[in-house]
N, C-alpha and C positions, 0 to 999 in steps of 0.2 A: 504494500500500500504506500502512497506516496503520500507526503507531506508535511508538515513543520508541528512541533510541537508549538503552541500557546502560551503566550504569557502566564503565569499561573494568579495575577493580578485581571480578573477578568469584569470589564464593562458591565451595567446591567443590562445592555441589548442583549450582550454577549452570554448572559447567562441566559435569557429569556431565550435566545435562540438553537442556543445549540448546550445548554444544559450549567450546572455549578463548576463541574470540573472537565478539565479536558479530555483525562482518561474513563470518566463515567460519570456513577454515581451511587450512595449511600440512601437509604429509604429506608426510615424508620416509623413504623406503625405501634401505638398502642391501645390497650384495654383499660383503663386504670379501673371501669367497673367489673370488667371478667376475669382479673390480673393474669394479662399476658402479655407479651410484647414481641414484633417481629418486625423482621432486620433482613434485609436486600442488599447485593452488594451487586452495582455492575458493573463488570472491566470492559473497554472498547481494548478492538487487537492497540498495540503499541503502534504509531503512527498513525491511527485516524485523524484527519484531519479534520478543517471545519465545515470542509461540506458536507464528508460524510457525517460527523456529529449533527449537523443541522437536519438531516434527512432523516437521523434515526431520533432528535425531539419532535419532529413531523409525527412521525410512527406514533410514538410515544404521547403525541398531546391530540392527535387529530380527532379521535374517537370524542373528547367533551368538546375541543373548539369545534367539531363541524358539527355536533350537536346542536352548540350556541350558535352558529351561523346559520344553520337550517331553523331554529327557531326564530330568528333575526328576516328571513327570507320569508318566513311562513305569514310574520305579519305585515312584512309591505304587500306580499305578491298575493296574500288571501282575500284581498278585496278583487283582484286582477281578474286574476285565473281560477277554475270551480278546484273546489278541495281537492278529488281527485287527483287535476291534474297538476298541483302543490304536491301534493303527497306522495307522485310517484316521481314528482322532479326533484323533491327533496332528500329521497330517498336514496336516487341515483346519485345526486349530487354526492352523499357523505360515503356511500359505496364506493364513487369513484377512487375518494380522497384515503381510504385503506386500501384499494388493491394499490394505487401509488404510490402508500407508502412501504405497503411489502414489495412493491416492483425495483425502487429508488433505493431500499435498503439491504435487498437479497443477497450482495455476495459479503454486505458487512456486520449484516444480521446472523450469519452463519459463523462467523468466528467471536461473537459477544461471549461473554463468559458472565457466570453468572453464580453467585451464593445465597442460601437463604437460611436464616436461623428463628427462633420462635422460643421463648421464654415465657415457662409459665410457670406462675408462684401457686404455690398450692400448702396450706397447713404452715406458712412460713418456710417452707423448701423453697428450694427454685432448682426448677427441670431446665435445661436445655436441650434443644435437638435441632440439630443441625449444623452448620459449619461456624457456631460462633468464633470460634477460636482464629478461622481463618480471617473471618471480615475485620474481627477487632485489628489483627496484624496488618491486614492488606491497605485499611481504614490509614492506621495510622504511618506506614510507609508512603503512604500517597503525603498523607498531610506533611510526613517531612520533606518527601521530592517537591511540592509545590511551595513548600516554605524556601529551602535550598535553591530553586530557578527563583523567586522570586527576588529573594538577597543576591542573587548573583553570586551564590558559591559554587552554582555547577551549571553548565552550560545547556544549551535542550539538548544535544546527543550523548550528552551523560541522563539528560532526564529522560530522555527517553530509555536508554538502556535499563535505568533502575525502573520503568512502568512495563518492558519486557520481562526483566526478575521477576515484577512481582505477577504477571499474566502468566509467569511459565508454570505457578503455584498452581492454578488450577489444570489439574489433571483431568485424564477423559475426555470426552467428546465435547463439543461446545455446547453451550446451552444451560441449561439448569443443574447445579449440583447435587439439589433436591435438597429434601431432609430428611437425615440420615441418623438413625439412633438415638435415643436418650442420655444423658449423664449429669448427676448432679452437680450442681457447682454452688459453692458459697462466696459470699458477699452482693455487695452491689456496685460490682463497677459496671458502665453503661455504656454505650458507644456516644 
């Protein structure tokens, strides 16, 4: 894949369009009423660049934005055009807008990598299952390579080299790591 790593100092276009971090991103969901908590970690391959990053927050945001545009469209053009033919324009419209983003992101979508963990407290325990251990690591190696380009103590073909290390962790096929067995862990540290 071709092209330049990113500032690790990134605009807020820049986050709105092509995501927080260069190399992915961190998702963190919780319960605080069903106490659980779960944790997404995603690596883009080492050298995505901004286009393809921009193609794949396409992917990633089209499903509510063309939602909100099609509701956007439904109320000017509802006075227009009979519901029907709203509804089946509407339709196509947000249809279009996923097969294009699985068209636009296909061969970069196929080497994404992916972690998920799920924390659930129970009786005062806490269960883990899934790849915590990895996202915390991966989590905070990214946070020092993007700290380190950002001071200018390592160059982007060093920073890219250390977001290869940490891509070459996930073993297996690309895609989801899944979640993978149980095992207790104590305290509360948090991503």
């Amino acid at each position: 894949m071709q092209g330049s790593t990113r500032s690790a100092r990134r605009s807020l276009l820049t986050r709105i369009l092509e995501g927080e971090h260069p190399w992915g991103s961190v998702q963190i969901g919780s319960s605080d009423r069903w106490g659980w908590q779960q944790f997404r970690l995603t690596v883009y391959p080492p050298g995505t660049n901004s286009t393809e990053s921009r193609k794949l927050a396409f992917l990633r945001n089209w499903p509510l934005v063309g939602a909100l545009l099609c509701l956007v469209l439904m109320m000017t053009l509802g006075s227009v055009l009979s519901p029907v033919a709203v509804g089946i324009s509407l339709v196509a419209i947000w249809v279009a807008g996923v097969i294009a983003g699985f068209q636009l992101t296909r061969r970069t979508r196929a080497e994404v990598r992916h972690a998920s963990a799920v924390i659930i407290f129970v009786n005062g325990r806490r269960d883990v299952m899934g790849d915590y251990k990895l996202i915390c690591d991966a989590r905070d190696d990214f946070a020092g390579l993007d700290e380190s380009l950002a001071s200018g103590e390592i160059t982007p073909v060093e920073y890219e080299s250390g977001w290869a290390k940490i891509y070459g962790r996930f073993t297996g096929a690309p895609g989801d790591s899944g979640i993978s067995g149980i095992s207790g862990l104590s305290g509360d540290s948090a991503l």
